[in-house]
N, C-alpha and C positions, 0 to 999 in steps of 0.2 A: 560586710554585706555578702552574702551568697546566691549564685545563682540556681536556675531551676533544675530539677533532674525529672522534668517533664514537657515535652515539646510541642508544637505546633500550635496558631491560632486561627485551627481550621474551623472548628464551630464560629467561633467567632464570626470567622469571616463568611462562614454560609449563612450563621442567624440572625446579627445582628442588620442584617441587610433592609429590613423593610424596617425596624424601628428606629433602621438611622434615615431612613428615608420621608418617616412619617412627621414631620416636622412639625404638624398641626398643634394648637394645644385643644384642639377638639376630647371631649371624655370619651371617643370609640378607642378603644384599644386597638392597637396597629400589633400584627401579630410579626414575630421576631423572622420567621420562617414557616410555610403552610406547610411544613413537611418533616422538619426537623423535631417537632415536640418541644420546642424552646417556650417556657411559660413566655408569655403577651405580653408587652409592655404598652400605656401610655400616657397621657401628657399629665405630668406633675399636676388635677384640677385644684388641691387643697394650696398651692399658693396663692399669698393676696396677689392682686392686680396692681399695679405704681404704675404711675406718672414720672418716667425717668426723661429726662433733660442732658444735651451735652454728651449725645454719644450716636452712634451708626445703628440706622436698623437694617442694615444690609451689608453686605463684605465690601469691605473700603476700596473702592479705585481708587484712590486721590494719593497724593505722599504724604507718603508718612510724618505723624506731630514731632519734632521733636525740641518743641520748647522746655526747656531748663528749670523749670518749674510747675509746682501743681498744686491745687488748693486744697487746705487742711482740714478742710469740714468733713468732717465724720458723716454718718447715717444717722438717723434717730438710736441712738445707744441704748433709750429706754425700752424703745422694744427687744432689746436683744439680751441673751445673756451677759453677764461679766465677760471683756474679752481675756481670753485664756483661759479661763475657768473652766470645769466640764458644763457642758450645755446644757441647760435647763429642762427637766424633764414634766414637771407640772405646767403644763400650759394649753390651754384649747385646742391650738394651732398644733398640735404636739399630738392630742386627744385622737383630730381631724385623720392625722396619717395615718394611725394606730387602728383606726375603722377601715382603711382604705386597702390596706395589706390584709392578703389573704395567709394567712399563719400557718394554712397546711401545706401551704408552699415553703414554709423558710423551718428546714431542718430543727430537732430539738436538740443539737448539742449545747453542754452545758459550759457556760462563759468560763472563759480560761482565767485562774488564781494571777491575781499581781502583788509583788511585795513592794514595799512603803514608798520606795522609788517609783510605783507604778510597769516593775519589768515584767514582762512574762514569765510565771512561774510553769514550766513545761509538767510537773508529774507525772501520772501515766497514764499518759496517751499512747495508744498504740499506734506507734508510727507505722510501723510496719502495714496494717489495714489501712489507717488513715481513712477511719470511715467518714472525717469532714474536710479531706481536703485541705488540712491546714497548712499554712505555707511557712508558716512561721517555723514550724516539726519538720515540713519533706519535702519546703519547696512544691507543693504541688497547687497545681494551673488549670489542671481539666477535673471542674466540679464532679462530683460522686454523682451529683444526684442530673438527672437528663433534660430537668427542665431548665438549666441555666448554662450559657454561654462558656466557652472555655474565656481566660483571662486574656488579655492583648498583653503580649509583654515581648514582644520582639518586632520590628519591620520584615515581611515577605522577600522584599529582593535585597539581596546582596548590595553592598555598599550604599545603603543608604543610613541615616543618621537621623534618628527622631529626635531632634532638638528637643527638649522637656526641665522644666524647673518647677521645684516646689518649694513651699510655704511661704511663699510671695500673696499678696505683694508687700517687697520688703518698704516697710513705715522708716521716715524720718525718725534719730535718736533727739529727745526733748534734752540730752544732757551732754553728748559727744558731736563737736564741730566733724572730727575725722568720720566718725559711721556716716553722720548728714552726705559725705562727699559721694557715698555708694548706694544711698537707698535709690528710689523710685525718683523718678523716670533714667535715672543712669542707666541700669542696663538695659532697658527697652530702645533708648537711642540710640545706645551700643546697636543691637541688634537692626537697627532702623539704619544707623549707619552704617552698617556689614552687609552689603547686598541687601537692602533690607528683610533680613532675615525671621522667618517664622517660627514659633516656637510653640508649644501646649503647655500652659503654665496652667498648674495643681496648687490650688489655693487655699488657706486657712481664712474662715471664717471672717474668725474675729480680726485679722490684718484689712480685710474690705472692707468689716462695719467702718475702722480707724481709719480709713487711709482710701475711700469708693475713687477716690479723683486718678490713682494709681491703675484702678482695675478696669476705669472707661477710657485710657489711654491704649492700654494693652488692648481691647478688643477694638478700639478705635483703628490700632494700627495693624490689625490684620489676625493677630495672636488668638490661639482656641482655649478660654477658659474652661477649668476644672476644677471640682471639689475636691480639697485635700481635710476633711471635713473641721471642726470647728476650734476645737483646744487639743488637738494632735494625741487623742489618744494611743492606746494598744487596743484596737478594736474589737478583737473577739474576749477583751477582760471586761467587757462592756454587756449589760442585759439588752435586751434586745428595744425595750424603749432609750434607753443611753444609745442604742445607735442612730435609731430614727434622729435622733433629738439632734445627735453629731453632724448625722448627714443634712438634717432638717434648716436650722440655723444658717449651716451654709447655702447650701441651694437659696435660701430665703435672701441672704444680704449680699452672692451674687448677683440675682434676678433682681434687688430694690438699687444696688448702683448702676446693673447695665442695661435692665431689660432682658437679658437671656436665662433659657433655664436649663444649665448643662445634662447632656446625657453621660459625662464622664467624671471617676472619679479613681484617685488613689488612697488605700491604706497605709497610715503611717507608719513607720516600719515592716512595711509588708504585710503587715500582722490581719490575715483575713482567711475565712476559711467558708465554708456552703451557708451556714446560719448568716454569717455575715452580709456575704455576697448575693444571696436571696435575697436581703432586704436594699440593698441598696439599687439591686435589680427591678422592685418593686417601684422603687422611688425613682425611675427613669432612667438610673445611671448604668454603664458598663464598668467594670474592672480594670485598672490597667495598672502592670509593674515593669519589670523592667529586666534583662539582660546582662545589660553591666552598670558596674557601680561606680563611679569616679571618687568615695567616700570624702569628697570635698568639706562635706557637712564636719568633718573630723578634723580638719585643719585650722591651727589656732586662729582665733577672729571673736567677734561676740558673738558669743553661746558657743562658740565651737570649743574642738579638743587641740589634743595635740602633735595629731599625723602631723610630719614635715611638708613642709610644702612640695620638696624633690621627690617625696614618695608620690604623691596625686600628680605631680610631673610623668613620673614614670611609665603610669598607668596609662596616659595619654601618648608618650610617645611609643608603647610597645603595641597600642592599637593603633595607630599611626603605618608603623612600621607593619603591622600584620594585614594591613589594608593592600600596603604598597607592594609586598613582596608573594601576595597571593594569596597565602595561607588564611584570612580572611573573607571567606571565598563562597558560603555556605546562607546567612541569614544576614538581614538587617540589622543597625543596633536600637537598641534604646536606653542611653545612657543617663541614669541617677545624678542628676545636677540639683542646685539651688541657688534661690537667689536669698538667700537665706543672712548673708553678713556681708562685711567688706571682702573677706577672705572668697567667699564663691565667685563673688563677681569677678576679683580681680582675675582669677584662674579661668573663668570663660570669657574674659575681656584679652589673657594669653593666647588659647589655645582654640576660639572657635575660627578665625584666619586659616589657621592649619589644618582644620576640619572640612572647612569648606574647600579646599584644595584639594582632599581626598577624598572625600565622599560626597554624596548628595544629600545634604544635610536641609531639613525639611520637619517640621511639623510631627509629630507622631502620625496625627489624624493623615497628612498629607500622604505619608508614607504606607497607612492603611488604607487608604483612597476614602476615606470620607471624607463628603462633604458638604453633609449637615450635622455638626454635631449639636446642635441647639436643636429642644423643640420648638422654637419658631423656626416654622417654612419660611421666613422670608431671606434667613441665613442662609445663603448657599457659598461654599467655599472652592477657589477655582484651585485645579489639578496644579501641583508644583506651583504653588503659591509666591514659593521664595524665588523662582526659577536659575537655582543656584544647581546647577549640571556641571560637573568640575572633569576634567582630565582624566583625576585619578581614576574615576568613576566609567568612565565611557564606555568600558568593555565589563563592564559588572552585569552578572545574571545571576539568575538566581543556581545553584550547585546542580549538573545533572551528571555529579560521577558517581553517585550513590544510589545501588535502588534496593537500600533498606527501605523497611515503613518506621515512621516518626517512632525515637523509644522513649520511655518513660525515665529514662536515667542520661540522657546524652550530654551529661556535663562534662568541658573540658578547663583543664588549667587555666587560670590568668592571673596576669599580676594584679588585677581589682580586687583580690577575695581577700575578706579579713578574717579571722579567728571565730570560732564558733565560741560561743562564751553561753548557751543557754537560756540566755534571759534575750525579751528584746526589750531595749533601752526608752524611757518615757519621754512625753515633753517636758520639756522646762519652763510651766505652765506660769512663774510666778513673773519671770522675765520674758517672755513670751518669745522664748527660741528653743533650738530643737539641739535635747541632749545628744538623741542620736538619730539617724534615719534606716538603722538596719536594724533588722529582726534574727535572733541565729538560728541555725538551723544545727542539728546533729549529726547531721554527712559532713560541714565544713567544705561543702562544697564550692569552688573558685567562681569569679564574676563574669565566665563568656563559658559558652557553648557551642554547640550546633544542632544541625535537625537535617533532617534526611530529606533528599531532594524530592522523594512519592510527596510526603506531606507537602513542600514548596511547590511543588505542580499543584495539589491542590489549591491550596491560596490562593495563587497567583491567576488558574481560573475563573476562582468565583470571581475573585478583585478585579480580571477583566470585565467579567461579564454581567456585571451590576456597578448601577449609581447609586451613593450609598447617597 
């Protein structure tokens, strides 16, 4: 996985301010910013309306569940695509979105080539312009085009830690006693049990159609659901109804288990570029990637590879150590976890102790000061949720020995970066795990950076001075 050679999430944090605020599912569009030019977002109307049972319509005071089991009733399966399958594109509800998005909003680049494996086949693209922002090519974060938000892919201040997992929620194995030991609700009470810790879990579809009693737990217990859309494509290899359909699916069988309809969502392997991100922008959601990478998804486990485990050790003790010794001193993180096999979990059931000892380890959203990410107003999510403020942390600010402005290339070395290899890696659509979770890029560029403390004064203003 490679990090960005693009900084700041200053738009972001000045646009998305009123449509994280607009919580209604009223059809007035809630404009992103009256100033910035950000196209208007709001409330997803072409979703059906459910009658959800057995979960919170409000942010939990109470403690946290953490009973040992959860029930295996699925969602209506017939309404939904094949799980893992690409999502269904002939469909009304499908039709519904397609009329809803305005087209001359969402760029005409043309869908990126995949070979048989579904990898990105890169050809020629001109990286260099990068007239679509593709991230997959340059890492790049701040859309071309001015109507769309820069991506969320780092925390504002210094020493904080956006707890984040994807392609949860991990299902019981119908065939292995040992996986059963690690799926769902394990590390939720992990987390319940660790200071009862928050987290922003990026979810596959078809895992909530299978397995909704997982995903009313997790928001039950405090946790900000997100779409990690629906059979883990390569998203820009996708036509532009293949993405609604992606994104569609999911939003749909988050909101029929929990009643929410998120405004956030991640690309699978990164893989997203202005076409993309327009539309998913249209569909209510924001963008969010990520800083570093703990390549956990890589370590042998089911579906996984064959990183050693002391290598994704590594990674964790040399941010550890760069937290402690200062030299991490500059941005937030936002660290590439999963809850994806036994192997993920076990590695953040190691190293989040140590985490929360060094950093203030928090929610992505927590860490971005939102706190509505749902359009239901009735979700409001309270400031430092985890209230896990640690030692290491106390003298953490945001960097003011730099007064460069934010550069487009501020990548630095770290031991998270993996080999650029060209292609980014498919789902594993038949077994419904994830071959890979990174996208390469052609710099080969490493999994931490930084960004210049002008841009973090920005931020860090807006973020005081708005309720998202």
């Amino acid at each position: 996985m490679h990090t960005f050679q693009q900084t700041g999430a200053i738009l972001f944090a000045i646009a998305a301010v009123a449509s994280a605020q607009s919580g209604s599912a009223s059809s007035s569009p809630a404009p992103s910013s009256s100033t910035s030019g950000i196209l208007a977002q709001k409330s997803p109307e072409w979703l059906p309306k459910f009658n959800v049972s057995g979960v919170s319509t409000s942010y939990p005071t109470g403690a946290p569940d953490t009973g040992e089991t959860l029930d295996k009733t699925t969602l209506d399966i017939k309404s939904y695509p094949n799980a893992w399958e690409p999502a269904s594109t002939n469909h009304p509800e499908i039709e519904a979105v397609m009329k809803a998005i305005d087209w001359t909003k969402v760029p005409k680049a043309t869908p990126a080539k995949a070979d048989k494996d579904g990898n990105v086949v890169f050809g020629n693209y001109d990286e260099d312009k990068d007239p679509y922002c593709w991230w997959s090519d340059t890492n790049c974060v701040k859309p071309k085009v001015d109507y769309l938000p820069e991506d969320v892919y780092y925390c504002p201040k210094a020493g904080d830690w956006g707890l984040n997992y994807d392609d949860g929620p991990y299902n019981p194995s119908d065939e292995d006693a040992e996986l059963n030991k690690y799926a769902e609700p394990v590390l939720y009470n992990f987390l319940a049990n660790n200071n009862n810790q928050k987290a922003t879990l990026f979810y596959i579809g078809s895992n909530v159609v299978t397995y909704p009693a997982a995903a009313k737990r997790a928001l039950n217990n405090g946790h900000v659901l997100c779409s990690h859309t629906w059979s883990h494509p390569a998203m820009t290899t996708q036509t532009n109804k293949q993405v609604v359909a992606e994104l569609y699916w999911t939003l749909r069988a988050i909101k029929e288990a929990t009643g929410v309809t998120t405004k956030c969502w991640r690309p699978p392997f990164g893989d997203v570029d202005d076409r993309v991100r327009a539309i998913a922008w249209q569909m209510g959601m924001t963008t969010m990637i990520w800083n570093k990478d703990s390549n956990d998804w890589n370590m042998p486990g089911d579906g996984g590879g064959d990183l050693p485990w002391d290598t994704v050790d590594g990674y964790f003790e040399g941010w550890v150590e760069g937290r402690k010794n200062g030299s991490d001193n500059t941005v937030g993180t936002i660290c590439l976890e999963h809850e994806l096999n036994n192997a993920t979990v076990k590695m953040t059931e190691k190293w989040l102790p140590t985490l929360q000892q060094t950093f203030d380890v928090k929610s992505i959203h927590d860490c971005m000061g939102i706190t509505q990410p749902y359009w239901e107003q009735n979700w409001v999510y309270p400031e430092n949720a985890s209230g896990n403020s640690t030692t290491g942390n106390a003298n953490s600010t945001a960097s003011s020995s730099s007064s460069a402005a934010a550069s487009s290339s501020s990548s630095s070395a770290s031991s998270g970066s993996s080999d650029a290899s060209g292609s980014a890696e498919a789902a594993g659509a038949s077994s419904g795990t994830t071959a890979s979770e990174s996208s390469s890029t052609t710099s080969g560029a490493a999994s931490n950076f930084s960004v210049s403390s002008a841009a973090l004064g920005v931020v860090m203003v807006v973020a005081t001075a708005f309720m998202y």
